[in-house]
MMTF fields as JSON, N, C-alpha, C and O atoms, coordinates in Angstrom:
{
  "mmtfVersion": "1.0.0",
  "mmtfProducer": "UNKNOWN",
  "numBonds": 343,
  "numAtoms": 344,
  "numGroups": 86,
  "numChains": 1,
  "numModels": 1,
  "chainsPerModel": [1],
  "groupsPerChain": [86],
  "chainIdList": ["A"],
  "bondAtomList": [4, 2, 8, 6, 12, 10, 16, 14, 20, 18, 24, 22, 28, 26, 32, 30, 36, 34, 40, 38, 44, 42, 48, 46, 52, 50, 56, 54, 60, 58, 64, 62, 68, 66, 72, 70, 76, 74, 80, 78, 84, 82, 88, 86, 92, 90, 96, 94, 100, 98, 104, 102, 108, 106, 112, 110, 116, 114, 120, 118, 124, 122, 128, 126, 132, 130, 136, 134, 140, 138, 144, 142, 148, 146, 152, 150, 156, 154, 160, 158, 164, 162, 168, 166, 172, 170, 176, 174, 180, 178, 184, 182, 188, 186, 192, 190, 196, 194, 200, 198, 204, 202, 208, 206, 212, 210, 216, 214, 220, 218, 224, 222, 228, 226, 232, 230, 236, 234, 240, 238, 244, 242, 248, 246, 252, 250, 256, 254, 260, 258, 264, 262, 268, 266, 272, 270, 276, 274, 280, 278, 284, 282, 288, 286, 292, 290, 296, 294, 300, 298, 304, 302, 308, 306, 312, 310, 316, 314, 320, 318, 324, 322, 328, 326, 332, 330, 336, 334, 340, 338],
  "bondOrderList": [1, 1, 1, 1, 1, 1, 1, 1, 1, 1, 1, 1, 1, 1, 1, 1, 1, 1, 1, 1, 1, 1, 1, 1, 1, 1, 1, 1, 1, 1, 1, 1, 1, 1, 1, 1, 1, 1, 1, 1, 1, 1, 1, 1, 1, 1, 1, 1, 1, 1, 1, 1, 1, 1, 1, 1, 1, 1, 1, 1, 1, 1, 1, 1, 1, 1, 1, 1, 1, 1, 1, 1, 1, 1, 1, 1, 1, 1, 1, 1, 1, 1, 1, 1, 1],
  "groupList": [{"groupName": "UNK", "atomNameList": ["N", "CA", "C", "O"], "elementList": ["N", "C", "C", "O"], "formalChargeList": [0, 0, 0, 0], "bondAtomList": [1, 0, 2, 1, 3, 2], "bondOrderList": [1, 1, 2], "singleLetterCode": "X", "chemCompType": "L-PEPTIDE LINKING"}],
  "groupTypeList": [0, 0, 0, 0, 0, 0, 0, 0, 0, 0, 0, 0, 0, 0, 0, 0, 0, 0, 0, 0, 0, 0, 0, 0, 0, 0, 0, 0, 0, 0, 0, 0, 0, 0, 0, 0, 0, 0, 0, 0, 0, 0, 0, 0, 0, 0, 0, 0, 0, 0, 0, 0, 0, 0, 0, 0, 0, 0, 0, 0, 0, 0, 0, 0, 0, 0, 0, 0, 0, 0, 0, 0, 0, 0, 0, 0, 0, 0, 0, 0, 0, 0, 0, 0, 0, 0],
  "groupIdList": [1, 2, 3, 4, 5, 6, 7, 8, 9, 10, 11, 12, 13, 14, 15, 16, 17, 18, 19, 20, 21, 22, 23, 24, 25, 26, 27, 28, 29, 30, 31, 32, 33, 34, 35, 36, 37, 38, 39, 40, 41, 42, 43, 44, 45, 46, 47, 48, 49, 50, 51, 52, 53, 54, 55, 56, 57, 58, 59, 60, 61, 62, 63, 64, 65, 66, 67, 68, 69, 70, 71, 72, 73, 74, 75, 76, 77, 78, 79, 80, 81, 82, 83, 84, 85, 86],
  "secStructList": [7, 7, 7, 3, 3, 7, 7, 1, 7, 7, 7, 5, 6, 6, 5, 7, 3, 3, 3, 3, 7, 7, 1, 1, 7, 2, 2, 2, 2, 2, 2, 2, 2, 2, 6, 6, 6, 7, 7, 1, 1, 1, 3, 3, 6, 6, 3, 3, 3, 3, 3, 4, 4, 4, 2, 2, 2, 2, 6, 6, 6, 6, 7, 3, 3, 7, 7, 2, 2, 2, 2, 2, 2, 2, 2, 2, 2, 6, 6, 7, 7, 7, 7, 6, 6, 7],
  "xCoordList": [-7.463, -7.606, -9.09, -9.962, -9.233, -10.634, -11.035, -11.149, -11.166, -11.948, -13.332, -14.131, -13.431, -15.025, -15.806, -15.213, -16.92, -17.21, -18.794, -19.564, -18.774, -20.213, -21.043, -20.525, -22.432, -23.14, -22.892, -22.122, -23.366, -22.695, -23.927, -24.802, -23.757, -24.955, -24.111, -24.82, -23.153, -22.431, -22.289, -21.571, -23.003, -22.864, -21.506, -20.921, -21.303, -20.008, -19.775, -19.764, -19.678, -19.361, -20.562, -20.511, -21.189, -22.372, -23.158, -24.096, -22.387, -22.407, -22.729, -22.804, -22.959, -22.822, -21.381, -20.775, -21.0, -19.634, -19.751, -20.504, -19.189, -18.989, -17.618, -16.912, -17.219, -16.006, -15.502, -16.112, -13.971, -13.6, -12.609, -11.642, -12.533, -11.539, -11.283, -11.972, -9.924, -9.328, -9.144, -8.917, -9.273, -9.39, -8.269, -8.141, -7.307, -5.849, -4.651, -3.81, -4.739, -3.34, -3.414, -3.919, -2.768, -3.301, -2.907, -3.438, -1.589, -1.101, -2.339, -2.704, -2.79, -4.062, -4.834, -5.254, -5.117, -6.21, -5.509, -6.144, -4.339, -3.769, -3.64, -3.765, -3.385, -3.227, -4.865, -5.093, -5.678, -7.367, -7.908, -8.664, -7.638, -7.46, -6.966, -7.59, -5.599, -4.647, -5.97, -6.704, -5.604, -6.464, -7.694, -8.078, -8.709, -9.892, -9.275, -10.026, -7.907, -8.382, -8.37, -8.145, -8.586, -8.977, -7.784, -7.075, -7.472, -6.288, -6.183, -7.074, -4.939, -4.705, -4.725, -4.149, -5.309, -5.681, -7.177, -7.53, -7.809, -9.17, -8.95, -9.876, -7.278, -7.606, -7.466, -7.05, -8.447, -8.362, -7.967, -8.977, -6.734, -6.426, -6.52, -5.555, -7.833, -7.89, -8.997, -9.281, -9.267, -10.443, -9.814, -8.689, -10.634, -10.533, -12.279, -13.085, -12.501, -13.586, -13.8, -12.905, -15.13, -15.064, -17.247, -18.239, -16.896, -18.252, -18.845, -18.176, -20.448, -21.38, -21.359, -21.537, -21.108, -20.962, -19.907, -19.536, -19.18, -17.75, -18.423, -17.789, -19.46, -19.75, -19.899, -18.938, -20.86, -20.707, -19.586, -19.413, -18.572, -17.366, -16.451, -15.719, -16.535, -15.975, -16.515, -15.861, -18.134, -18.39, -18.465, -19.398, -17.818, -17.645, -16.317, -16.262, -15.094, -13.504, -13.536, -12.421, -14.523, -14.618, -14.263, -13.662, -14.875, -15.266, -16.342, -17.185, -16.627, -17.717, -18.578, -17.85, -19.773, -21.014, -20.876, -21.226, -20.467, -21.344, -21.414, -20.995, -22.295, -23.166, -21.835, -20.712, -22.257, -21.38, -21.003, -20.094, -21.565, -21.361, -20.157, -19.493, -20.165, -19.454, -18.141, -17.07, -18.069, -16.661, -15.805, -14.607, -16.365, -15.438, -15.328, -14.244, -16.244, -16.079, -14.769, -13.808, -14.537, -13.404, -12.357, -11.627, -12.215, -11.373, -10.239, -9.034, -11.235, -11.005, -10.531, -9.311, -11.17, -11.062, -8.91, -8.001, -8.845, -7.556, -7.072, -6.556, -6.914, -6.287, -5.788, -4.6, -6.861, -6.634, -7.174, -6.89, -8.017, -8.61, -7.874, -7.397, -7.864, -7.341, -8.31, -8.138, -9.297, -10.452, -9.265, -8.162, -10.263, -9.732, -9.453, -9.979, -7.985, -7.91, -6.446, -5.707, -5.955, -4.802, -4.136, -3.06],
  "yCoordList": [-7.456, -6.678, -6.474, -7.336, -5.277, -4.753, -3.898, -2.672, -4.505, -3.395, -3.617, -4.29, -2.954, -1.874, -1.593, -1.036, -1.932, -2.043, -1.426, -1.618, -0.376, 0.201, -0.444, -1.123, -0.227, -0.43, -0.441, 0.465, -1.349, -1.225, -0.228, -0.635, 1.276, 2.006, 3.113, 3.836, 3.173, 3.783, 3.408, 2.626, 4.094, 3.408, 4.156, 5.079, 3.388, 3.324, 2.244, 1.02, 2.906, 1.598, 0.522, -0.351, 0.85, 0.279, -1.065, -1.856, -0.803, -1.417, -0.383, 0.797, -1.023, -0.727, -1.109, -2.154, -0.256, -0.403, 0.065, 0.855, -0.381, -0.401, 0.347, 0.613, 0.709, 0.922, 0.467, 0.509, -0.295, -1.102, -0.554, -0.413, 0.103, 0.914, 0.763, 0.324, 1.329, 0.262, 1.333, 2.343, 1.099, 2.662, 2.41, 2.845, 1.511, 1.503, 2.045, 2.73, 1.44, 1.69, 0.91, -0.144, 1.829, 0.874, -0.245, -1.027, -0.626, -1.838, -2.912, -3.736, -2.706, -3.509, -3.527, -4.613, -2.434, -2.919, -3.267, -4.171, -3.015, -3.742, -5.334, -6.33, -5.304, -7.37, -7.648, -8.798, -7.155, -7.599, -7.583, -8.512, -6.701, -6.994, -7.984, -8.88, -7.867, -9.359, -10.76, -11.342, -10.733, -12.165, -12.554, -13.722, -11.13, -10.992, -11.472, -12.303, -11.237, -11.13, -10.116, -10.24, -8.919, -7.883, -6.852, -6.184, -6.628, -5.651, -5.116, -4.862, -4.641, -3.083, -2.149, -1.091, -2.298, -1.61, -0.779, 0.291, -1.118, -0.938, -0.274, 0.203, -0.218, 1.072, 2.82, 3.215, 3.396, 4.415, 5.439, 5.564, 6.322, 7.322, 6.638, 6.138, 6.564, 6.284, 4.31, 3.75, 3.891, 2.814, 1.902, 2.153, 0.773, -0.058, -0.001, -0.242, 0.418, 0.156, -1.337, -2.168, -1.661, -3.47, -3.37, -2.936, -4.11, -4.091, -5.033, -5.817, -4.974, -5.333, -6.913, -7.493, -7.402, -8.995, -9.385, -10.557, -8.325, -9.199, -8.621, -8.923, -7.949, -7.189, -8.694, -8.985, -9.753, -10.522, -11.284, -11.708, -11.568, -12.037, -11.525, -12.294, -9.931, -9.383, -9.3, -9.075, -9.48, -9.433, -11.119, -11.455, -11.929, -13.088, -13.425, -13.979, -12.703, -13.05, -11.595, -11.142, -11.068, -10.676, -9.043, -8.531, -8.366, -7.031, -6.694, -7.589, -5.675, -5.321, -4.285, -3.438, -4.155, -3.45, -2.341, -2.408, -1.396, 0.424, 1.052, 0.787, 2.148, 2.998, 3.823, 3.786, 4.656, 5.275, 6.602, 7.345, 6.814, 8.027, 7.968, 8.879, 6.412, 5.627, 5.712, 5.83, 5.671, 4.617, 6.342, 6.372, 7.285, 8.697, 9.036, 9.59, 8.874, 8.995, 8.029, 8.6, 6.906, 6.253, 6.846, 7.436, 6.721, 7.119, 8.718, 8.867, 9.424, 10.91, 10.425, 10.527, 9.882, 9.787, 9.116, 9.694, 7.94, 7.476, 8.42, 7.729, 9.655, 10.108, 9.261, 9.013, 8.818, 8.047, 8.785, 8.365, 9.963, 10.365, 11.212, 12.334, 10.674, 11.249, 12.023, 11.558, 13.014, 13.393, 14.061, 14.608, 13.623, 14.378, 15.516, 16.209, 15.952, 17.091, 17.196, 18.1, 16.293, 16.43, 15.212, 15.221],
  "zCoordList": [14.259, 13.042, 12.77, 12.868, 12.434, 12.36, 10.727, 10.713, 9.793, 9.109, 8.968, 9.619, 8.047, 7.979, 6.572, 5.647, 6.48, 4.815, 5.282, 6.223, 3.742, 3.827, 2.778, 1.891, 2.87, 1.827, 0.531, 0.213, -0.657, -1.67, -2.336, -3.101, -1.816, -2.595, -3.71, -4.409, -3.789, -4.161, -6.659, -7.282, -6.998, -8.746, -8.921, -8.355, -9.885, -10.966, -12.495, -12.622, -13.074, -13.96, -14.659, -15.525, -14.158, -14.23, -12.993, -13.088, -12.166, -10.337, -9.693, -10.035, -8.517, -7.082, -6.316, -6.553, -5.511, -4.896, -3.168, -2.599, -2.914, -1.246, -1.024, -1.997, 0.346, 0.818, 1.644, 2.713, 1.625, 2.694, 3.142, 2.394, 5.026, 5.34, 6.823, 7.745, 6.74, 8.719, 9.053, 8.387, 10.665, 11.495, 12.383, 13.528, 11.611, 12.275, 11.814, 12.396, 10.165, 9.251, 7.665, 7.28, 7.098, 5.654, 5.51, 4.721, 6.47, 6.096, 6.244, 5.405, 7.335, 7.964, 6.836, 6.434, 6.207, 5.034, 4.012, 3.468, 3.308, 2.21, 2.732, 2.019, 4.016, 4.27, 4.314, 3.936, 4.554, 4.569, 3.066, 2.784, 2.111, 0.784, 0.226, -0.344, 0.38, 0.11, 0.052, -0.747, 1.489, 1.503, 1.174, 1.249, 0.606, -0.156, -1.391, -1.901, -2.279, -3.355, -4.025, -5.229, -3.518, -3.842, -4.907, -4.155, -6.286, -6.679, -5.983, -5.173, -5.954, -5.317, -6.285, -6.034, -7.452, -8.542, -7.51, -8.008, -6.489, -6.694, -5.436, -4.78, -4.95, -3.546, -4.809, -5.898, -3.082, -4.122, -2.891, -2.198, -2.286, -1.517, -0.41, 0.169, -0.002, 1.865, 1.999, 3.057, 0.84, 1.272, 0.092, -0.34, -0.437, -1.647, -1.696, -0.797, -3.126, -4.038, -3.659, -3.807, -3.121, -3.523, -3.863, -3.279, -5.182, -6.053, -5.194, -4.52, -5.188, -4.779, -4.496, -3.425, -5.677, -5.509, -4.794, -4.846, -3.909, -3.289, -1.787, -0.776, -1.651, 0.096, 0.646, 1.358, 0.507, 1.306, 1.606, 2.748, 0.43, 0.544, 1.686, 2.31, 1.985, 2.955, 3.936, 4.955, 3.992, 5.699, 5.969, 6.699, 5.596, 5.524, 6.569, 7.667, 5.519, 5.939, 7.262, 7.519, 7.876, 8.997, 9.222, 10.166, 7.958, 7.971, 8.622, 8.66, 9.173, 10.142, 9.267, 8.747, 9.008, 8.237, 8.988, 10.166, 8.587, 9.161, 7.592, 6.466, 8.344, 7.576, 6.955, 7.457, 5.619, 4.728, 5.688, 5.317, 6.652, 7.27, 8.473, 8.968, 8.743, 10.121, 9.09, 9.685, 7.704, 7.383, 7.489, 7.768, 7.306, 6.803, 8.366, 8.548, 9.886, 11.146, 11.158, 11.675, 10.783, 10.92, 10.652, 11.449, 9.471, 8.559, 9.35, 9.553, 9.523, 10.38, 11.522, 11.646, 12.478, 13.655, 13.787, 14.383, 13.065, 12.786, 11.903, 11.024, 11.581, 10.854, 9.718, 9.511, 8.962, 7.456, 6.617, 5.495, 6.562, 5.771, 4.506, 4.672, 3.54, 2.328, 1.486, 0.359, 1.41, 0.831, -0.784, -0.814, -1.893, -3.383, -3.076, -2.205, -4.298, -4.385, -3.62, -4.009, -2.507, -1.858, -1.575, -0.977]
}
């Protein structure tokens, strides 16, 4: 099992937020969530929102760091990509 978490450069809310996303199947990322911890309040279409103070938590339990540009190459490439609007 492989996911994937970007930089937490992303504001909201008054944070920084990251994106955590599998280039297999969502189940894969709803069970990699799970065991973060993580709501499933905080997936959003194709990734889960995870705030700044939890990025090391996830490249911890064995998410892999790419760039914000790598996670949407993923995302596409596995046909996961859910972009707004559809």
């Amino acid at each position: 099992m492989t996911v994937y978490i970007d930089p937490p450069t992303w504001p909201g809310h008054g944070r920084m937020w990251s994106h955590l996303v599998s280039d297999v199947s969502f189940a894969e990322l709803h069970d990699f969530a799970d065991r973060l911890g993580v709501p499933r309040r905080a997936f959003e279409r194709d990734h889960y929102d995870i705030p700044s103070h939890r990025y090391a938590d996830a490249v911890a339990a064995g998410a892999v760091e790419v760039s914000s540009r790598d996670v949407v190459r993923l995302l596409n490439g596995a046909g996961l990509r859910r972009p707004k609007g559809r």
